[in-house]
N, C-alpha and C positions, 0 to 999 in steps of 0.2 A: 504494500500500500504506500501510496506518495505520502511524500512531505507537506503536509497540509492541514491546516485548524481546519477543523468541524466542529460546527457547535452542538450538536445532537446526536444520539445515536438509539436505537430499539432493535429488538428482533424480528424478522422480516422473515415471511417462507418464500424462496425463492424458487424460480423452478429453474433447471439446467437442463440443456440440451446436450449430449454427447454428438462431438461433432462427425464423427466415425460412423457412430451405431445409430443414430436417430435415437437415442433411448431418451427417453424426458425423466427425469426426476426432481422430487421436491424435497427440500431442505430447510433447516432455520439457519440465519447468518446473522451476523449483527451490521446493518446498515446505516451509512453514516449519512449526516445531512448537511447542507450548507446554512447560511443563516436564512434564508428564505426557505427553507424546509424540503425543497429538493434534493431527493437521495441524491447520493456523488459518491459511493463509495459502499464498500462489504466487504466481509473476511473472505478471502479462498476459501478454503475449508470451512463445512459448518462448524454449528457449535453444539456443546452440550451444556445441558443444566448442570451447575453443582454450587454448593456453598462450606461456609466454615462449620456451621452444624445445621441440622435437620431444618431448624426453621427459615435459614437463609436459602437452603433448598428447596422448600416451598415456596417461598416468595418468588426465586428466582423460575420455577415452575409457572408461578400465576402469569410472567411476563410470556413466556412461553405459548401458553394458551389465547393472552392478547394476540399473537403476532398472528395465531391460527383465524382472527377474526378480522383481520384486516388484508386488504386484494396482496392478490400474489406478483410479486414484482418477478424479470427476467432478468438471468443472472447476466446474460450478454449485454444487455442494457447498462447494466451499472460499470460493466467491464469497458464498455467502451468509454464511459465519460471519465472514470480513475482515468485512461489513455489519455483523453484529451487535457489535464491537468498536469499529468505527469513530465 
């Protein structure tokens, strides 16, 4: 990921295309946003829940669930605007 302030970030399910196989899959990633709130940015790799005890792992679970409630973003999308930054 570039050298860049982002003032925001959440979990996002993204979908990914395998550029090979046509296969689609979907994922949690953490995406980043600019100050106007357009994503600009996501981890490679997803992510997984965890915390320092049980209850941070709940919490961090509830965000998880948000991210299942909000539209699915594409992962080439975001890949491409990190490029144009970068």
């Amino acid at each position: 990921m570039g050298e860049r302030s982002m003032s925001t970030w959440n979990y996002r399910v993204l979908k990914r295309t395998n550029q090979k196989s046509g296969a689609v899959t979907y994922a949690i990633h953490e995406v980043y946003y600019d100050d106007a709130g357009k994503p600009e940015g996501c981890t490679e790799d997803s992510v997984a829940p965890m915390g320092e005890s049980l209850a941070e792992l709940k919490e961090d679970m509830d965000h998880y669930q948000q991210a299942l409630k909000k539209p699915v973003l594409v992962y080439d999308s975001l890949e491409e605007a990190e490029e144009q930054w970068g």
